[in-house]
MOPAC internal coordinates of N, CA, C and O (Angstrom, degrees):
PM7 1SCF
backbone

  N    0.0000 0     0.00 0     0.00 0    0    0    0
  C    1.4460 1     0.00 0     0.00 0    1    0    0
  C    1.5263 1   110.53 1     0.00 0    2    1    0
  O    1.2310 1   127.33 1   156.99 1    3    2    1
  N    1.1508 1   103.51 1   -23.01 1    3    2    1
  C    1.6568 1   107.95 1   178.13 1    5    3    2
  C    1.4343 1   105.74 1   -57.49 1    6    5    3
  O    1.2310 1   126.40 1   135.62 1    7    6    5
  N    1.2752 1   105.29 1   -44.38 1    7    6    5
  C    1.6539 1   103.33 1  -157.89 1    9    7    6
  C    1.5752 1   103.52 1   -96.88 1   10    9    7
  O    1.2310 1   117.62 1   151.96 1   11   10    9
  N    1.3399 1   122.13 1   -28.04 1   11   10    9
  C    1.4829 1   134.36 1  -175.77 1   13   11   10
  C    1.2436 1   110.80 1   -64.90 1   14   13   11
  O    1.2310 1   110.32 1   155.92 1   15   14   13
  N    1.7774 1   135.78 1   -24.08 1   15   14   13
  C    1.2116 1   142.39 1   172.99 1   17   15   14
  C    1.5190 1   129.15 1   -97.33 1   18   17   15
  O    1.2310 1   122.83 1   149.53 1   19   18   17
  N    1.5990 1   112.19 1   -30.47 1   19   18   17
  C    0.9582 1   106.02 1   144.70 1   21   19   18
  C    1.4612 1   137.93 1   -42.86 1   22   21   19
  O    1.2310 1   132.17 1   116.30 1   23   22   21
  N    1.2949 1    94.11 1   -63.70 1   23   22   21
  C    1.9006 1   115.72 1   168.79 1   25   23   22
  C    1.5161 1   106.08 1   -36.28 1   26   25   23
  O    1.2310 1   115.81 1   122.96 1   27   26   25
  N    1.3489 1   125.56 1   -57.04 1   27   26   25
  C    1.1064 1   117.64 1  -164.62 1   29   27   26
  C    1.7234 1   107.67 1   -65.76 1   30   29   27
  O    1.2310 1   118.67 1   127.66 1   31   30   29
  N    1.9008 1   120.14 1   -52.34 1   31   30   29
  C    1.2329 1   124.07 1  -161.09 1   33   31   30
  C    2.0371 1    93.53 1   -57.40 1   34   33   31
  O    1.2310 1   127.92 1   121.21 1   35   34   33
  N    1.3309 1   102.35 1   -58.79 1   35   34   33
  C    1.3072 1   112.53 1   158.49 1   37   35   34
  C    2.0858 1   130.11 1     2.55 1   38   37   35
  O    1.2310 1   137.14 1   107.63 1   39   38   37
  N    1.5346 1    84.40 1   -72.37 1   39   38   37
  C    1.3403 1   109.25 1  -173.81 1   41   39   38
  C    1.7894 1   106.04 1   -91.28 1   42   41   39
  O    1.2310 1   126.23 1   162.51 1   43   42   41
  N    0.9681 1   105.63 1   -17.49 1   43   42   41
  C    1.9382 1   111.01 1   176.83 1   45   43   42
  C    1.1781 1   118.41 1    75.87 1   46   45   43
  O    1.2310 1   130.74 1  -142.34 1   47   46   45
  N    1.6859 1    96.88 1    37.66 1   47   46   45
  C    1.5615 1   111.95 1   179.44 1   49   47   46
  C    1.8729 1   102.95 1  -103.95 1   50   49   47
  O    1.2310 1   111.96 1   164.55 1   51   50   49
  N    1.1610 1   132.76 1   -15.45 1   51   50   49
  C    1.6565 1   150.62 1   128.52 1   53   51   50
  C    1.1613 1   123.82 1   -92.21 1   54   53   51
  O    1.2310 1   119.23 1   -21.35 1   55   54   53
  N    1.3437 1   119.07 1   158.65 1   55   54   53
  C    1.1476 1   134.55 1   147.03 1   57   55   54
  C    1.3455 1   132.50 1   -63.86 1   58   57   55
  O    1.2310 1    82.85 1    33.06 1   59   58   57
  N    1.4138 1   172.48 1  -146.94 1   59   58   57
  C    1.0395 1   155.67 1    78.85 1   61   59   58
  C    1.4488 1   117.35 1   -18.43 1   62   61   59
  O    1.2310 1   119.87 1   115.11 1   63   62   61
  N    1.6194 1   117.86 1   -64.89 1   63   62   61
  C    1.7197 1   109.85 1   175.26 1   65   63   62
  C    1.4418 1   116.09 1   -65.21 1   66   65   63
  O    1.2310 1   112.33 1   124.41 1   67   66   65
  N    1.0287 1   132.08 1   -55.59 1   67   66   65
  C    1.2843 1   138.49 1   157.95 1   69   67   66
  C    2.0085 1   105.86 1   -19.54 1   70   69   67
  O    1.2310 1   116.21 1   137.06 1   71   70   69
  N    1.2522 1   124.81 1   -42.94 1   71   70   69
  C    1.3171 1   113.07 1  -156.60 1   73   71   70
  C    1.8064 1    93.60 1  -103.34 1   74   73   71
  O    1.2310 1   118.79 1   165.17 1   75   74   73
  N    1.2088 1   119.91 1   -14.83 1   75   74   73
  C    1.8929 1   128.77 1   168.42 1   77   75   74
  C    1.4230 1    90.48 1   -83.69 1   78   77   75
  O    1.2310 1   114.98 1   146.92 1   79   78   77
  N    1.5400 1   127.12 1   -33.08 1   79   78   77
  C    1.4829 1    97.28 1   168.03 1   81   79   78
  C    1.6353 1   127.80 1   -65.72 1   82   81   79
  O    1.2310 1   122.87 1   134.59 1   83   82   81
  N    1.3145 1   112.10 1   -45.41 1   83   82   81
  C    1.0617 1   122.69 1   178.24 1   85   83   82
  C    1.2885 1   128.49 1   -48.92 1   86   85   83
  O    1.2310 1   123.58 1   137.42 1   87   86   85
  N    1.5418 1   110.75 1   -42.58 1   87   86   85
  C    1.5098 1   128.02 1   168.75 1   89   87   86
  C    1.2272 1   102.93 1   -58.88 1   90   89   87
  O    1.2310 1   113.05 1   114.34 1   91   90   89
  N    1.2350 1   130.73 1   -65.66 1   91   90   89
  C    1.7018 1   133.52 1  -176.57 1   93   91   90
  C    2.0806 1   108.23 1   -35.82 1   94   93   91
  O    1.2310 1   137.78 1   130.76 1   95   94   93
  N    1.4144 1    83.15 1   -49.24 1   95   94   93
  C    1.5213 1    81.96 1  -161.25 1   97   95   94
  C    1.8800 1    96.61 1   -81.87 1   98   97   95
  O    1.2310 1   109.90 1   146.51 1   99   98   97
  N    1.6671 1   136.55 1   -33.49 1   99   98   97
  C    1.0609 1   119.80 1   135.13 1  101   99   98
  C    1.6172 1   136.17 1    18.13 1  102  101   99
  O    1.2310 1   136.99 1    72.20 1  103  102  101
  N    1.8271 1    84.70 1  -107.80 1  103  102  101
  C    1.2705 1   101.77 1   172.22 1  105  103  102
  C    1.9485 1   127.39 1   -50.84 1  106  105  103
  O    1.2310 1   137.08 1   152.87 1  107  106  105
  N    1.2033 1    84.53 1   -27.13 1  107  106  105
  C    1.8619 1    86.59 1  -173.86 1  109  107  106
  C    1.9524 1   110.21 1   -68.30 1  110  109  107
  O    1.2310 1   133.42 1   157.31 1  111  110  109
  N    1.6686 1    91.67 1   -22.69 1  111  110  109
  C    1.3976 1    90.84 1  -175.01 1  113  111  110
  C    1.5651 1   103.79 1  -115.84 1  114  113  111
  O    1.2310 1   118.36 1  -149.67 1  115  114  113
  N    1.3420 1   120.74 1    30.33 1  115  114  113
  C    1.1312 1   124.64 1   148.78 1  117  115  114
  C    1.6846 1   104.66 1   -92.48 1  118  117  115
  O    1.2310 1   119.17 1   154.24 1  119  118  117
  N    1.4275 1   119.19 1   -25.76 1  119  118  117
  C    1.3361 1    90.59 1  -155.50 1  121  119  118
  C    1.5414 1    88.47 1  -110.50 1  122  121  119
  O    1.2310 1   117.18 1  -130.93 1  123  122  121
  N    0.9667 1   122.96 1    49.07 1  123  122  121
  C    2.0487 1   152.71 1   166.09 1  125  123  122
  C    1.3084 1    92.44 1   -99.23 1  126  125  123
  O    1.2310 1   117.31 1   132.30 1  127  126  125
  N    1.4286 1   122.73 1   -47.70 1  127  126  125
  C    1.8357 1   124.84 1  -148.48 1  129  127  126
  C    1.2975 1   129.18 1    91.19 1  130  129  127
  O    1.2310 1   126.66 1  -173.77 1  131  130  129
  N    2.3776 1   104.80 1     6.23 1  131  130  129
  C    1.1172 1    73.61 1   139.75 1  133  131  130
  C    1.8363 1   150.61 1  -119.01 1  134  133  131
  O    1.2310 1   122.80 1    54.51 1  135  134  133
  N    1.2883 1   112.25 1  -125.49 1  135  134  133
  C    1.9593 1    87.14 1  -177.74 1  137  135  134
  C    1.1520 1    80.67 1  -143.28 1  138  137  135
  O    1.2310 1   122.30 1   -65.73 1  139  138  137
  N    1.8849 1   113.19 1   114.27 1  139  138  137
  C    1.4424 1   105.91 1   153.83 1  141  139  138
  C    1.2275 1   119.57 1   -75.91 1  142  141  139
  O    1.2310 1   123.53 1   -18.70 1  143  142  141
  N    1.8482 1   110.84 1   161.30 1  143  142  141
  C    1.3592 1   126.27 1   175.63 1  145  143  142
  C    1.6808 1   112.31 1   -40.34 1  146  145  143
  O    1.2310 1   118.58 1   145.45 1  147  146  145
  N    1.8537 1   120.30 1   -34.55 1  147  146  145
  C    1.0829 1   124.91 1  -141.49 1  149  147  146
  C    2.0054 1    92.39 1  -105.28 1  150  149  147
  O    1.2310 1   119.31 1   174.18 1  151  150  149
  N    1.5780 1   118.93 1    -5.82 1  151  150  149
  C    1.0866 1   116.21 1  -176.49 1  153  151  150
  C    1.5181 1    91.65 1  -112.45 1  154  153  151
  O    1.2310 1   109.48 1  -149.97 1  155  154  153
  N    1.5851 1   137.32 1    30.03 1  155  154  153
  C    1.3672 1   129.43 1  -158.63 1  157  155  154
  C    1.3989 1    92.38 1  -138.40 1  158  157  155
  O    1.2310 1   109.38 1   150.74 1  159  158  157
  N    1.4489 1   137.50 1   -29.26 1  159  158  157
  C    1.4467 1   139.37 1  -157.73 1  161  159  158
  C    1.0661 1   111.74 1   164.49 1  162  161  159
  O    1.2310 1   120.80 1   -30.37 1  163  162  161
  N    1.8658 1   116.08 1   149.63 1  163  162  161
  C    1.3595 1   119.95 1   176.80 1  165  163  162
  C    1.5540 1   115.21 1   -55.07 1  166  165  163
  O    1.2310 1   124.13 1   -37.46 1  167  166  165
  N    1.2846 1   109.69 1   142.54 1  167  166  165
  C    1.3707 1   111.94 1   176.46 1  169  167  166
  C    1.6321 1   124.12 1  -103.58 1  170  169  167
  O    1.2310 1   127.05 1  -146.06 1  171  170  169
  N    1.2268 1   104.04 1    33.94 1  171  170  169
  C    1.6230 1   127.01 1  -152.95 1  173  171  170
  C    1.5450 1    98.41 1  -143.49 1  174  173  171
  O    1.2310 1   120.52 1   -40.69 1  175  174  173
  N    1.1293 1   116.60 1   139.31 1  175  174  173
  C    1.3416 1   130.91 1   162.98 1  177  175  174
  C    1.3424 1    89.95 1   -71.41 1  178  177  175
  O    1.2310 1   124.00 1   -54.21 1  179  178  177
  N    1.5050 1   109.93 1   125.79 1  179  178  177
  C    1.8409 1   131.24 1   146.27 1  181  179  178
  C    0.8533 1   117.14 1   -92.64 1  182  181  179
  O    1.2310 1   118.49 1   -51.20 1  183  182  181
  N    1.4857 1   120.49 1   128.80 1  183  182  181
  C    1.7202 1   122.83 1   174.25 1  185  183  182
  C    1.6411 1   103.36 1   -58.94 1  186  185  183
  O    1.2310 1   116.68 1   -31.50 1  187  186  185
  N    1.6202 1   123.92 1   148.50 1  187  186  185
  C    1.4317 1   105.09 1   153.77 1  189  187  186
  C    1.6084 1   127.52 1   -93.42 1  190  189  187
  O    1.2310 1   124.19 1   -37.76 1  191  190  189
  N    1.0884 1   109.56 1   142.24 1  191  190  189
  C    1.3636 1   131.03 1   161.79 1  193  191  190
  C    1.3636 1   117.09 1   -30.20 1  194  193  191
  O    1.2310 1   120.52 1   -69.98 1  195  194  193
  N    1.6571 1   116.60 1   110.02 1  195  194  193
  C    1.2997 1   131.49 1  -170.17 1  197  195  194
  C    1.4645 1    84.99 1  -107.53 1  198  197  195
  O    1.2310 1   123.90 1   -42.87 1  199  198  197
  N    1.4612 1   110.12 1   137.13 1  199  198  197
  C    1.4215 1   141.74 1  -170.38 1  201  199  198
  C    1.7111 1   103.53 1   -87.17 1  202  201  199
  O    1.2310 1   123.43 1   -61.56 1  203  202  201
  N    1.5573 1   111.03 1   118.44 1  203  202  201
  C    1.6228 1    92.31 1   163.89 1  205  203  202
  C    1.8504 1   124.09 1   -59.59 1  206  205  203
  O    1.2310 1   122.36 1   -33.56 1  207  206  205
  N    1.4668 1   113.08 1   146.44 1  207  206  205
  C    1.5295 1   119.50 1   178.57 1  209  207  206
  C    1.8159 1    94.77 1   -42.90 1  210  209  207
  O    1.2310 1   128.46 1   -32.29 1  211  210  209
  N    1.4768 1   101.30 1   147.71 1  211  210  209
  C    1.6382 1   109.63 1   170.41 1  213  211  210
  C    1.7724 1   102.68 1   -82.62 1  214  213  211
  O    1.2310 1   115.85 1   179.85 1  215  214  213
  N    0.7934 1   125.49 1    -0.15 1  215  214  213
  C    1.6961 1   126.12 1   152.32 1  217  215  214
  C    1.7068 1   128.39 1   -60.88 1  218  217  215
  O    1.2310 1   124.52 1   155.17 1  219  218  217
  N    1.3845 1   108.94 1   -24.83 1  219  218  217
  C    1.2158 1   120.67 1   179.21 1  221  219  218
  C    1.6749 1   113.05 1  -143.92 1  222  221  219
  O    1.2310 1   124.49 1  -142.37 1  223  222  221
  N    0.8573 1   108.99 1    37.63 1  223  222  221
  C    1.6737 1   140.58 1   154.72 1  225  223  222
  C    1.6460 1   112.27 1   -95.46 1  226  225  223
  O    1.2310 1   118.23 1   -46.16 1  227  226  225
  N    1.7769 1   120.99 1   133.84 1  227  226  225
  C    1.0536 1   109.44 1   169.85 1  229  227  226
  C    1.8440 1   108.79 1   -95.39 1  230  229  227
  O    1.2310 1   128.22 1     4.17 1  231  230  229
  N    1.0163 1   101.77 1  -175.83 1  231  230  229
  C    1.3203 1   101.05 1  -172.71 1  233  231  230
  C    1.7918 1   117.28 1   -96.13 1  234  233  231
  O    1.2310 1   105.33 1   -47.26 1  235  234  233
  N    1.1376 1   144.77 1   132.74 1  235  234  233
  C    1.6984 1   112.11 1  -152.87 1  237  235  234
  C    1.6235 1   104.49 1   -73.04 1  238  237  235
  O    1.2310 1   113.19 1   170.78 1  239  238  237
  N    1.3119 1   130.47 1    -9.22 1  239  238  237
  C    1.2571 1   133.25 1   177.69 1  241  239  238
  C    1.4430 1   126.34 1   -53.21 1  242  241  239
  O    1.2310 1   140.25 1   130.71 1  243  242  241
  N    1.5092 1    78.32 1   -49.29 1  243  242  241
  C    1.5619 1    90.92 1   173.13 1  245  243  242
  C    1.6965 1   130.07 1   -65.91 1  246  245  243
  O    1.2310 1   136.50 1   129.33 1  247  246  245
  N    1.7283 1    85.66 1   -50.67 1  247  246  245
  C    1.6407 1    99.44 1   173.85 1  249  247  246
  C    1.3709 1   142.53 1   -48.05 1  250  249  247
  O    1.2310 1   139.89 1   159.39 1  251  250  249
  N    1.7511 1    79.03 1   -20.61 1  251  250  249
  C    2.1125 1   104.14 1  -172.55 1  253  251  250
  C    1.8419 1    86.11 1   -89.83 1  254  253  251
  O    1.2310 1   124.43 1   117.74 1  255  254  253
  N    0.9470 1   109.10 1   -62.26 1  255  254  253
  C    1.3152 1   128.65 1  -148.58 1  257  255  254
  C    2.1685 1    98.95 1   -57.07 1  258  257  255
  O    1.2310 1   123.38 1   139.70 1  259  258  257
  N    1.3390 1   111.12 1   -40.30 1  259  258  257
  C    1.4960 1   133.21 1  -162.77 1  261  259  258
  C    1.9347 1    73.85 1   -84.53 1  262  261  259
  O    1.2310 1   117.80 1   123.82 1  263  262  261
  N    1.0016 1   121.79 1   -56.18 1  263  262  261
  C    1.8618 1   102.41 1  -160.91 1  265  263  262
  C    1.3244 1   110.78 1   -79.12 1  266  265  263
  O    1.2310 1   119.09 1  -173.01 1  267  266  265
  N    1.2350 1   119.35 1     6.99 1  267  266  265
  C    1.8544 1   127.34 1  -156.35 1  269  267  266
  C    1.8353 1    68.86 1  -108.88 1  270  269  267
  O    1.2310 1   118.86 1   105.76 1  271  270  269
  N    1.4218 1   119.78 1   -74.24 1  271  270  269
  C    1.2222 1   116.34 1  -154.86 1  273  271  270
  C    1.2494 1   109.42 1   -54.07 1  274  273  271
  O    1.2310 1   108.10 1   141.64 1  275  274  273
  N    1.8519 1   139.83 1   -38.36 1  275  274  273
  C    0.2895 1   119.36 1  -149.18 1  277  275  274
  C    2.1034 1   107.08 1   -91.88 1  278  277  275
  O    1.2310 1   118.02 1   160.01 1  279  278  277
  N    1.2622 1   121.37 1   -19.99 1  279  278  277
  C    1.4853 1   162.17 1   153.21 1  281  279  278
  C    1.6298 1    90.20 1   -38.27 1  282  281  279
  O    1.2310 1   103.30 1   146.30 1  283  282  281
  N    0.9409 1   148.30 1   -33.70 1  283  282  281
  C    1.5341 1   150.86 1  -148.42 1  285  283  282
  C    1.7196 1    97.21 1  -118.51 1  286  285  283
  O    1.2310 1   124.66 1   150.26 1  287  286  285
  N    0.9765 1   108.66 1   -29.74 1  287  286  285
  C    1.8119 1   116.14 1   171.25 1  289  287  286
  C    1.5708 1   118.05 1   -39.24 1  290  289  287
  O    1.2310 1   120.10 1   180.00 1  291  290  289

């Protein structure tokens, strides 16, 4: 819900009051037991996450190892 209401005021699918309404009435029927759709999963298509090439990735060995050495100076 964190991210599902933003998105919406965001996208101009709420208003700002409109989306403190929603939360209010939300939360009240979460704490009934039950589970809205909007406190369960994004309600937005997410792009997925394209991975940088392992060519220009460091390795974490290095990364720990290069800030320790360099922290030890």
């Amino acid at each position: 819900m964190r991210i599902n209401l933003p998105y919406d005021v965001a996208t101009g699918k709420r208003s700002a009051t409109e989306a403190r309404a929603f939360y209010a009435d939300a939360v009240m029927k979460s704490m009934k037991g039950e589970k809205p759709p909007y406190m369960q999963s994004l309600q937005f298509a997410c792009p997925r996450a394209r991975r940088m090439p392992a060519s220009l990735r460091l390795s974490k060995p290095y990364r720990r190892s290069h800030i320790q050495h360099k922290e030890s100076r």
